[in-house]
N, C-alpha and C positions, 0 to 999 in steps of 0.2 A: 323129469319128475312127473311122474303120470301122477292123476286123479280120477279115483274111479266114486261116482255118486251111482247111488241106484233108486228110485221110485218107490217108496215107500206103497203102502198097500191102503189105499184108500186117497192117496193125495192128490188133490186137485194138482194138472198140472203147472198155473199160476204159482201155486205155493212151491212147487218141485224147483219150477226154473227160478224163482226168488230167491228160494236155498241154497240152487248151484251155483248162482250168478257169487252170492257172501263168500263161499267156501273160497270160490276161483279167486275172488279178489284177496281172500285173506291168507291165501296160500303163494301168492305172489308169481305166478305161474305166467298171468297173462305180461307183467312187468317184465318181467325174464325175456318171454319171446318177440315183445316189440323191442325189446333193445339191439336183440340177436341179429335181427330183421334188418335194422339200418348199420351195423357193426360191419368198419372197415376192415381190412387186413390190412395188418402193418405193410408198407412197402419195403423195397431194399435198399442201400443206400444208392444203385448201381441205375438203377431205374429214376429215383427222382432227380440224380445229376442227367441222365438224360434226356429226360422233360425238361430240364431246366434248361441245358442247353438245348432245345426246342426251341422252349419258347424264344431265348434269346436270337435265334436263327429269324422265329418269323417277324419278330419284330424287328428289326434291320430291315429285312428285304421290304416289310407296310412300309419304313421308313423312307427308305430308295426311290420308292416309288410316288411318295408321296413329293419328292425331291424330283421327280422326273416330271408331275404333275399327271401321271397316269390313276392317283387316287382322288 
């Protein structure tokens, strides 16, 4: 969703960027693209069973070792 402001003919440019700043905010534009910004992708199911069993991997082996007294 563009937004196009243009500079009226005599406007101070304080008042210009005043004006753009309300527009932008009331047009929701800037809300939109900080969400886009931090938005995950869903993962697959296929992937987070394999993190998962990761993580289950490295925590045994910190365990092992902790057991061996090498931690």
């Amino acid at each position: 969703m563009a937004i196009t402001i243009k500079r009226r003919k005599g406007e101070n440019i304080t008042t210009f960027l005043n004006r753009a700043s309300k527009i932008i905010n009331r047009s929701g534009v800037l809300i939109e693209t900080r969400k886009k910004k931090y938005r995950l992708s869903p993962r697959n199911e296929r992937s987070e069973k394999l993190s998962a069993l990761h993580r289950i991997k490295v925590k045994k082996e910190i365990e092992d070792k902790r057991k061996k007294g090498l931690l």
